[in-house]
C-alpha positions as CSV (number, residue, x, y, z in Angstrom):
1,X,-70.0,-69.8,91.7
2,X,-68.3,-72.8,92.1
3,X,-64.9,-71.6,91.3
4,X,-65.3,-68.9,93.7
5,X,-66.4,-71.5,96.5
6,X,-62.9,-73.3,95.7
7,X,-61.3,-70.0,95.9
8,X,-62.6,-69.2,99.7
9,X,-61.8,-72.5,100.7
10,X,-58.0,-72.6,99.4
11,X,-58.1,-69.1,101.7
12,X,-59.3,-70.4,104.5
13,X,-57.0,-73.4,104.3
14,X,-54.2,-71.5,104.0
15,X,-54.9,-69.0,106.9
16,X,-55.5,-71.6,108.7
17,X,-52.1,-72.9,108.4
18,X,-50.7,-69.5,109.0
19,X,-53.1,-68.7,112.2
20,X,-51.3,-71.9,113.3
21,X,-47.7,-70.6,112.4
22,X,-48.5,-68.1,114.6
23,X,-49.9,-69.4,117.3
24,X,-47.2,-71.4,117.6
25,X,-44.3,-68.6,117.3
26,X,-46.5,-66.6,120.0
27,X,-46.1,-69.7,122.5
28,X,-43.0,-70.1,122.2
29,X,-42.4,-66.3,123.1
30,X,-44.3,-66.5,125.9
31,X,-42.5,-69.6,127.2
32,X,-39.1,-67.2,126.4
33,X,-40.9,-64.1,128.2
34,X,-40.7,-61.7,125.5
35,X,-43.0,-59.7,123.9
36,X,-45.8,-61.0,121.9
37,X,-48.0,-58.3,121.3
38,X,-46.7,-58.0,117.7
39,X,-47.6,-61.8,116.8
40,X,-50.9,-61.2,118.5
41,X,-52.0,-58.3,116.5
42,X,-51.7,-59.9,113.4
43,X,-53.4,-63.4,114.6
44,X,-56.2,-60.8,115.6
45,X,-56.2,-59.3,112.4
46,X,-56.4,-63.1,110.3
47,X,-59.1,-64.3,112.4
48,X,-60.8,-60.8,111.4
49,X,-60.0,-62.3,107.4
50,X,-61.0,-65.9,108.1
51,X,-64.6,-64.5,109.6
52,X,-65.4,-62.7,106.2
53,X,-64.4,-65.8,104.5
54,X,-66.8,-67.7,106.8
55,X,-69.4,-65.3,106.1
56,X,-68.8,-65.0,102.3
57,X,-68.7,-68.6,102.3
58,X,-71.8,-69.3,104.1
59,X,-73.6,-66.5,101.8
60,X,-72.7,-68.9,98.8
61,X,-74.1,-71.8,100.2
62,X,-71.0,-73.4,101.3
63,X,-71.7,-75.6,104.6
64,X,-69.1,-78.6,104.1
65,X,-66.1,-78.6,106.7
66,X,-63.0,-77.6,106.0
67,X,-60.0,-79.9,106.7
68,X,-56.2,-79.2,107.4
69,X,-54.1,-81.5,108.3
70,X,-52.1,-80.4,111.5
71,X,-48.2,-80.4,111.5
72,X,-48.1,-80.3,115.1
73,X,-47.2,-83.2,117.4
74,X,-49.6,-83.8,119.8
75,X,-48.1,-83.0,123.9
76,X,-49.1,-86.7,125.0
77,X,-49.8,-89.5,123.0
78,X,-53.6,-91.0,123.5
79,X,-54.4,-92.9,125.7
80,X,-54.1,-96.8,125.3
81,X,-57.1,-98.6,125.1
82,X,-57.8,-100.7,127.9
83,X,-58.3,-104.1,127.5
84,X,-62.0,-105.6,128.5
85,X,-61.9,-107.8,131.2
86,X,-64.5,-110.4,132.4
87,X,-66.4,-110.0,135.4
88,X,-64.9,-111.1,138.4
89,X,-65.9,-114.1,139.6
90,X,-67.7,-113.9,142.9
91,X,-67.2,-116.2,145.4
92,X,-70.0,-117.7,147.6
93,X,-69.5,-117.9,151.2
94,X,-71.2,-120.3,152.9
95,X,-73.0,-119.4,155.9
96,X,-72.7,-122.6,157.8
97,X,-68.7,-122.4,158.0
98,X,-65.7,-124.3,156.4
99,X,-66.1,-127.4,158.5
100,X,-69.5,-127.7,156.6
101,X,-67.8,-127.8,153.2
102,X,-68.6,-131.2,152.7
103,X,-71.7,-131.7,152.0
């Protein structure tokens, strides 16, 4: 069972990848205004595979996630951290005026 757990999971991995591929081709022939309906077809019909796999996967017990390492650069880079300030000081004001300072 094991083996076939590893099996599904090398799938799924890989069709991710390709999903991906593809998604990204489509893009860009949107951004190019051409036809996409081709591309989007078969991303339709890969999602159709990677639900069986879910499902098959699932069936055998199978419940740990899945990672894939994206080759895709990110459109912005994150945000910085900001740094932690302290609390502004507050300032007392004296009720009684400056010419009272004195005392």
């Amino acid at each position: 069972m094991d083996n076939r757990i590893n099996e599904i999971r090398k799938k799924i991995r890989a069709l991710r990848v390709s999903m991906l591929e593809a998604d990204a081709i489509m893009h860009e022939q949107i951004n190019q205004d051409e036809e996409c309906s081709e591309i989007a077809g078969e991303i339709m019909v890969m999602r159709a595979a990677m639900s069986l796999l879910v499902q098959e996967r699932a069936r055998l017990g199978d419940r740990e996630p899945i990672l894939v390492n994206s080759f895709f650069i990110p459109r912005r880079a994150p945000a910085a951290p900001r740094p932690v300030s302290d609390r502004p000081t507050r300032r007392r004001i004296d009720a009684r005026g400056p010419e009272n300072d004195h005392a």
